[in-house]
C-alpha positions as CSV (number, residue, x, y, z in Angstrom):
1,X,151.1,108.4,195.5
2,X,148.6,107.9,193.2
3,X,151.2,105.7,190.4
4,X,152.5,104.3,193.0
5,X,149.2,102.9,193.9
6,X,148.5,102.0,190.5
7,X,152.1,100.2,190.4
8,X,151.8,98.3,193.5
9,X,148.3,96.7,192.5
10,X,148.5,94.3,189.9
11,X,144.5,94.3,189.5
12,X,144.3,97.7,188.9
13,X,147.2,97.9,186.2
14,X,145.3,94.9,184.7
15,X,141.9,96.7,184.2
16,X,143.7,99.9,183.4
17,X,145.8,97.9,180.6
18,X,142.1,96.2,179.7
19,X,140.7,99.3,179.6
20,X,143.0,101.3,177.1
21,X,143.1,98.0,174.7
22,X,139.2,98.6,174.7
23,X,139.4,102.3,173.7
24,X,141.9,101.8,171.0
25,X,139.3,98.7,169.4
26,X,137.0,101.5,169.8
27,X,138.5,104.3,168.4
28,X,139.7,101.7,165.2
29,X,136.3,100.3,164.8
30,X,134.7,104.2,164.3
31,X,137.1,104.9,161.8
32,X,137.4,101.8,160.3
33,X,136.5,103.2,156.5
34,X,139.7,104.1,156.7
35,X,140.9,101.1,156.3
36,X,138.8,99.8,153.6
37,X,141.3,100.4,150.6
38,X,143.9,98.6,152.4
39,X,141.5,95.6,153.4
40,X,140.5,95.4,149.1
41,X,144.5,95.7,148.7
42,X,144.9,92.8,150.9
43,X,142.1,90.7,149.7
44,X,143.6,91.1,146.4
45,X,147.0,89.8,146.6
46,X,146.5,87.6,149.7
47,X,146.0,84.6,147.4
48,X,149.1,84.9,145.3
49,X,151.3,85.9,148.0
50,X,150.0,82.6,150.1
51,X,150.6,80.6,146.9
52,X,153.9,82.5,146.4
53,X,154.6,81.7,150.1
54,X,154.0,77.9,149.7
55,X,156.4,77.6,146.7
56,X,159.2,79.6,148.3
57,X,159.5,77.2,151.3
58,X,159.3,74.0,148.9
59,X,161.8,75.5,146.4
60,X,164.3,77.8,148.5
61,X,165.9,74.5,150.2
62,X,167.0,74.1,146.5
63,X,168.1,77.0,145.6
64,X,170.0,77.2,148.3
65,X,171.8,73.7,147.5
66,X,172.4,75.1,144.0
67,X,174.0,78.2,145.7
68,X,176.2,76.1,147.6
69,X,177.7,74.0,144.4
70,X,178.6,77.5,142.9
71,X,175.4,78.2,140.7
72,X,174.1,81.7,140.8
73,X,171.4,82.2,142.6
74,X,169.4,84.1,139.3
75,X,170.6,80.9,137.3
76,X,169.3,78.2,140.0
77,X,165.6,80.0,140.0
78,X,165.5,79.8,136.2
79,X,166.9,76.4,135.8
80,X,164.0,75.9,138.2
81,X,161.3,77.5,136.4
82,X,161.9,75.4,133.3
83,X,161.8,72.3,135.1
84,X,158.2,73.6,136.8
85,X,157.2,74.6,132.9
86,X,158.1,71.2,132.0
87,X,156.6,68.9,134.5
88,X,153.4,71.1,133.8
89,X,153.3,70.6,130.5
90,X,153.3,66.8,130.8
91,X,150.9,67.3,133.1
92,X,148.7,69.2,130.8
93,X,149.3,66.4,128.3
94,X,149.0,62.9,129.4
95,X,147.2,63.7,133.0
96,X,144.8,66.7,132.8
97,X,142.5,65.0,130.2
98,X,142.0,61.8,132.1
99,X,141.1,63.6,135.1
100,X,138.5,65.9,133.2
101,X,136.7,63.1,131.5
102,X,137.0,61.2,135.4
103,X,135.6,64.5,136.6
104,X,133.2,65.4,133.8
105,X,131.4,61.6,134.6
106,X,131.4,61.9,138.3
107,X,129.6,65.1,138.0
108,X,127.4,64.0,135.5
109,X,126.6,60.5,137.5
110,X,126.7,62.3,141.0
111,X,122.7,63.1,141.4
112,X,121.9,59.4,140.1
113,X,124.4,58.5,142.7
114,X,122.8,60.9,145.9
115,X,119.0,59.5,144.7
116,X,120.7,55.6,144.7
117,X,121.7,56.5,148.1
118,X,118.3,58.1,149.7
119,X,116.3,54.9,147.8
120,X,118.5,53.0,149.9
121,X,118.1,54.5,153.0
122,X,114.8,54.4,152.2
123,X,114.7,51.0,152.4
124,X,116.4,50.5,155.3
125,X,114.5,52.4,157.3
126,X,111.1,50.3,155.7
127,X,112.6,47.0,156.5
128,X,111.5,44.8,159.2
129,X,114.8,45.1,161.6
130,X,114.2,48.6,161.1
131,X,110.1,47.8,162.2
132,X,110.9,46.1,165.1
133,X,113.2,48.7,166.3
134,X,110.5,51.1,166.0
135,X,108.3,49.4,168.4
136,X,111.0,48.3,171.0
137,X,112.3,52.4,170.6
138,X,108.4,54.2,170.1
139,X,110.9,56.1,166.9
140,X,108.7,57.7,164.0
141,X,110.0,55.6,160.7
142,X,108.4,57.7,158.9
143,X,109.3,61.0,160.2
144,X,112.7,59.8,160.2
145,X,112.7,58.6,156.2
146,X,111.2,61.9,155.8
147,X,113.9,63.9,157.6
148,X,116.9,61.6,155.9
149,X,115.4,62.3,152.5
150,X,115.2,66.2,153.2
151,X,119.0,66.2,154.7
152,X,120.1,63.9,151.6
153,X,118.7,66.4,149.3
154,X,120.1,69.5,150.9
155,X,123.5,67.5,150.6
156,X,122.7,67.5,147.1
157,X,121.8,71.1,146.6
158,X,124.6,72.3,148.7
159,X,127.2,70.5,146.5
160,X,125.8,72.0,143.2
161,X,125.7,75.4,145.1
162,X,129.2,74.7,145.9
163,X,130.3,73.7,143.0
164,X,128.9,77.9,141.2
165,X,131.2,78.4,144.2
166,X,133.9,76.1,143.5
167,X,134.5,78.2,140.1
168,X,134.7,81.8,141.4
169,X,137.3,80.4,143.5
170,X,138.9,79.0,140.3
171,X,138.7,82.3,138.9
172,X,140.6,84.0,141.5
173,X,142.9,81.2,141.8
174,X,144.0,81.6,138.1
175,X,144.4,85.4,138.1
176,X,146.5,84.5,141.3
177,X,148.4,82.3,139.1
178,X,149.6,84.9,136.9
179,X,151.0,86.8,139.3
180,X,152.5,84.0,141.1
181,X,155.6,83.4,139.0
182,X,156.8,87.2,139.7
183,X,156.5,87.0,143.0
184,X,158.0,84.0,143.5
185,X,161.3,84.9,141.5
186,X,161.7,88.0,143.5
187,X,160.9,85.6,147.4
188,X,163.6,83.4,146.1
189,X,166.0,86.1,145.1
190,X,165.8,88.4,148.1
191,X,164.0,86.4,150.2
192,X,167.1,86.2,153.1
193,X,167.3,89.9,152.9
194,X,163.6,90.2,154.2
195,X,164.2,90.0,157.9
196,X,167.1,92.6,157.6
197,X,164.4,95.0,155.7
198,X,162.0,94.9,158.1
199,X,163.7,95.1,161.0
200,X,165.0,98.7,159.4
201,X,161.7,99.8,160.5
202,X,161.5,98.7,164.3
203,X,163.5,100.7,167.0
204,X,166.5,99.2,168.3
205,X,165.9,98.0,171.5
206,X,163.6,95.6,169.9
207,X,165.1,94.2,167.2
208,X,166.8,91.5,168.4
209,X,163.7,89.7,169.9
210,X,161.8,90.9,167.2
211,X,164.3,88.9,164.6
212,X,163.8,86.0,167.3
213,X,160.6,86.2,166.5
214,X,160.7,85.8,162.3
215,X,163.6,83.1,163.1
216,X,160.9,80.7,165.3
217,X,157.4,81.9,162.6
218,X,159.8,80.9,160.1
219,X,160.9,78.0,161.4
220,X,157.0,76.7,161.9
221,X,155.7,77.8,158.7
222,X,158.5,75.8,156.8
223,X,157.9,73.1,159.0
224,X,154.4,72.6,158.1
225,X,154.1,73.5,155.0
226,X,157.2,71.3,153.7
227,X,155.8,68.3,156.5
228,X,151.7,68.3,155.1
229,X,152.7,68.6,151.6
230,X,154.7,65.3,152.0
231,X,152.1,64.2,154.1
232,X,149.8,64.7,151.8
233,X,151.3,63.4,148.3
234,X,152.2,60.0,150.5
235,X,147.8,59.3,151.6
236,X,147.5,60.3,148.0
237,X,149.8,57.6,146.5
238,X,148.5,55.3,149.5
239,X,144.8,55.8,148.7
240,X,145.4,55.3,144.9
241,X,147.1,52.3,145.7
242,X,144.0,51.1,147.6
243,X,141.4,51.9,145.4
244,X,143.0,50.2,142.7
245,X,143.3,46.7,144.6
246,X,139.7,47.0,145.7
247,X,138.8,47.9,141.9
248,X,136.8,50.9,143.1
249,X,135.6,53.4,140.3
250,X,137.1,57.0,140.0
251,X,140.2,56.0,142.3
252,X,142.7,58.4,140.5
253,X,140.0,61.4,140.8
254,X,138.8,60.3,144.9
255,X,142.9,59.5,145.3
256,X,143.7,63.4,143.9
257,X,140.9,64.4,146.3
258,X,142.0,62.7,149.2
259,X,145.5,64.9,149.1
260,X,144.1,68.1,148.4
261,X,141.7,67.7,151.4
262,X,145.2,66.1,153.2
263,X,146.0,69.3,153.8
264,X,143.8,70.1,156.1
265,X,144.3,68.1,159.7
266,X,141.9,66.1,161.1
267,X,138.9,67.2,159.2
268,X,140.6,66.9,155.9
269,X,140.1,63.0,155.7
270,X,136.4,63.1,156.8
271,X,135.6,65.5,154.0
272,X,137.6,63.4,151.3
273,X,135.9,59.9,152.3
274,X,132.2,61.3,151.6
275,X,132.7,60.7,147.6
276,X,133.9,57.4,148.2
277,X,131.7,56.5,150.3
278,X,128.6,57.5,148.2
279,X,130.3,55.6,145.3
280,X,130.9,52.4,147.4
281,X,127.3,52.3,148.8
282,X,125.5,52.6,145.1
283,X,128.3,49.9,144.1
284,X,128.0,47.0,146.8
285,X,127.9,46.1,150.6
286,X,131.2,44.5,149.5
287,X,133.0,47.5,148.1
288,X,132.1,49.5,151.5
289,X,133.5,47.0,153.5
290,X,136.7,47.0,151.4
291,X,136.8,51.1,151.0
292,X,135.7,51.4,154.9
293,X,139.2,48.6,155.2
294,X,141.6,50.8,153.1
295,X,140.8,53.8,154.7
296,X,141.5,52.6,158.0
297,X,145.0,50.9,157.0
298,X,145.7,54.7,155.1
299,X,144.6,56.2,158.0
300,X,146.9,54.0,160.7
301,X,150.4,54.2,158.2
302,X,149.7,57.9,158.2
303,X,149.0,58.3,162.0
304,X,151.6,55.8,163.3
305,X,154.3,55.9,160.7
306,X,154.3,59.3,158.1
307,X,153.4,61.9,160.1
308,X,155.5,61.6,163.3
309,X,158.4,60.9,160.7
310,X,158.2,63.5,158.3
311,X,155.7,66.3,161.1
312,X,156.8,65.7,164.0
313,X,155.6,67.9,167.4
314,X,157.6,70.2,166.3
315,X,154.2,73.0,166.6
316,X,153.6,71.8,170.0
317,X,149.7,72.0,169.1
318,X,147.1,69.8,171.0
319,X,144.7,68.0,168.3
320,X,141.8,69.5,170.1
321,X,143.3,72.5,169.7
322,X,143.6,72.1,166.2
323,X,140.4,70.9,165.3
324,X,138.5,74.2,167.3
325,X,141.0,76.6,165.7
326,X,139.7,74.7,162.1
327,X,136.3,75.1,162.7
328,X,136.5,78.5,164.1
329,X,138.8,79.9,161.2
330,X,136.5,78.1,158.8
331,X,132.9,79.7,160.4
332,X,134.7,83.1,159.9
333,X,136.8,82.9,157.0
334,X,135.6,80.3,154.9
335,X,137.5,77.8,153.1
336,X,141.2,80.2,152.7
337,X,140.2,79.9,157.1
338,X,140.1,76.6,156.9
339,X,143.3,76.1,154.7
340,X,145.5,78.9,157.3
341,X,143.4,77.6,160.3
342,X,147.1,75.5,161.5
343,X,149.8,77.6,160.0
344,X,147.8,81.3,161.2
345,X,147.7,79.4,164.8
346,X,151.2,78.9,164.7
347,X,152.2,82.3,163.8
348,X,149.6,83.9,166.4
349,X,151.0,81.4,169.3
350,X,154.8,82.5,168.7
351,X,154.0,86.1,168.4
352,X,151.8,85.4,171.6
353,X,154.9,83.8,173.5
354,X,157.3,86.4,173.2
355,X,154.9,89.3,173.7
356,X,153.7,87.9,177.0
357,X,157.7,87.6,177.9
358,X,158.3,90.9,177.3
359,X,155.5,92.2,179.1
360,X,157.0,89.9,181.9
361,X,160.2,91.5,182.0
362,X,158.8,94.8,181.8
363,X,156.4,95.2,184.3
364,X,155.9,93.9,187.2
365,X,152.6,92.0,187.2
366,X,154.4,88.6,187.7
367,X,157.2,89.4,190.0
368,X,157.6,87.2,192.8
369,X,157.1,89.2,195.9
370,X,158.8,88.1,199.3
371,X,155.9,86.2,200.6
372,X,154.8,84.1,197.2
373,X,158.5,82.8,197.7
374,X,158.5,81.9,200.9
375,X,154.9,80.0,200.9
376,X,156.2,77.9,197.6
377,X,159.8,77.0,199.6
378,X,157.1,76.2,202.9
379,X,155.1,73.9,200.2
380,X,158.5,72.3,198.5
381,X,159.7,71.8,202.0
């Protein structure tokens, strides 16, 4: 009597399934020193595997080809890896040293460059325009130079703070870099066989909608990674292209910027512009027109014309969506939350989608009963 009750009410099966998810969180978050070796474990090669991860989906489309036309798949991976080694060392050669000293004198002309720019709000906000505003609008001037001076110079101390920052993550990123050429040879090598491991591990019944499952995470993950990387290296080319015509300084090093920060949508090109911006304001009123011209025309080609090429909708994601799940990951996880915000949303939202199927095929919470059928053919009717 009393399942049956619990059965026949779709409320009460609801709190009771609400109510045993909140036990187990529980129960987890008591004992969660257990889990603190495998959280350092993860912490620890998260990095290279993500790295490892990017480079599997940009190479294996090759190595596959190679496959095809009779090539070993060892042999392909190797001819690979001295093709990498080579296009790094020329890199390292005739590149790398043009974009330290480029580096080396932004960072050295960056604080003349943030006190350029609060003198000249400065001055703005003492000139007469500004005066007569202040009357017509009752505004504080003075409180308001005040409070743009003290925001300008926490911009200034946040970015050196970032920058002590900026190198631990370097450190981490070049230990991850070690490890990243073993992991990648053994992805590319036994990478198909994954799936077919795992699913070793899952009973039966569920692993056909579980390999359903890999098939579609798969399918998004390739899909973006493959799709922003292009995206990216094109507004790189595009903006270097730009800030050469306009004659604006830096434009290899703000160029390079502006497709790292590519990478992340939305928010990416709003982080990349604030360099170029600062450079173009200390220059002239003339080279902020023109930068404020090119980044609109990058902006436009890469809206209207690269992405929906080379992206897509293939993720199905609303921008609003994108840009919340962005700043969430980011206020959480940092900068690596900011980077996975897209891709982590993507795998979350498939995983999502079939586990709310199955829990519509298995119970009966969202089974049509006689009289929810006969209303809706009343209402088509």
């Amino acid at each position: 009597m009393f399942k049956k009750f619990i059965l026949n009410n779709r409320f009460v099966l609801f709190l009771l399934v609400l109510l045993l998810i909140g036990i187990n969180i529980l129960i987890f978050r008591e004992v969660s020193f257990i889990f603190t070796p495998f959280e350092v474990l993860f912490k620890t090669v998260l990095l290279p595997i993500i790295m490892a991860a990017v480079f599997y989906y940009l190479l294996n489309p090759i190595v596959n080809y190679l496959e095809k036309l009779k090539v070993k798949r060892v042999y392909s991976i190797l001819l690979l890896y001295i093709l990498i080694i080579g296009l790094i060392s020329i890199l390292i050669v005739s590149v790398i040293p043009f974009l330290r000293e480029q580096v080396m004198s932004l960072v050295q002309k960056f604080p003349q460059y943030a006190r350029d720019v609060e003198a000249l709000i400065e001055q703005i906000v003492g000139s007469k325009f500004v005066y007569e505003a202040q009357k017509t609008l009752n505004i504080d001037v003075a409180d308001l130079a005040n409070n743009i001076s003290t925001q300008v110079t926490k911009l200034v101390n946040n970015t050196w703070t970032g920058i002590g920052t900026f190198v631990g993550v370097v450190k981490d990123f070049l230990l991850a870099l070690i490890i990243l050429p073993f992991i990648l040879f053994y992805l590319l090598k036994d990478g198909m066989k994954l799936p077919s491991y795992i699913l070793k591990f899952l009973p039966i019944p569920l692993r056909s909608q579980s390999f359903e499952v890999m098939k579609e995470i798969n399918s998004s993950i390739s899909l973006y990674i493959r799709g922003q990387i292009i995206v990216s290296f094109c507004i790189g080319i595009l903006m270097f292209i730009g800030f050469l015509i306009i004659g604006l300084e830096y434009a290899s090093l703000l160029a390079l910027i502006a497709a790292f920060t590519s990478v992340v949508p939305y928010l990416g090109p709003a982080i990349a512009i604030t360099p170029a911006l600062i450079i173009a304001i200390v220059t002239s009123p003339i080279m902020l027109l023109k930068l404020i011209i090119v980044w609109t025309v990058v902006q436009l080609i890469e809206g209207k014309f690269i992405s929906p090429q080379i992206m897509g909708r293939n993720l199905h994601i609303h921008p609003i969506t994108i840009i919340f799940v962005i700043l969430t990951a980011g206020n959480l996880f940092g900068v690596k939350g900011v980077i996975l915000a897209v891709p982590g949303y993507a795998i979350l939202k498939v995983i999502a989608t079939h586990l709310f199927e199955w829990v519509k095929t298995r119970s009966e919470l969202y089974k049509e009963n006689k009289i929810d059928s006969l209303e809706q053919n009343n209402e088509t009717n």
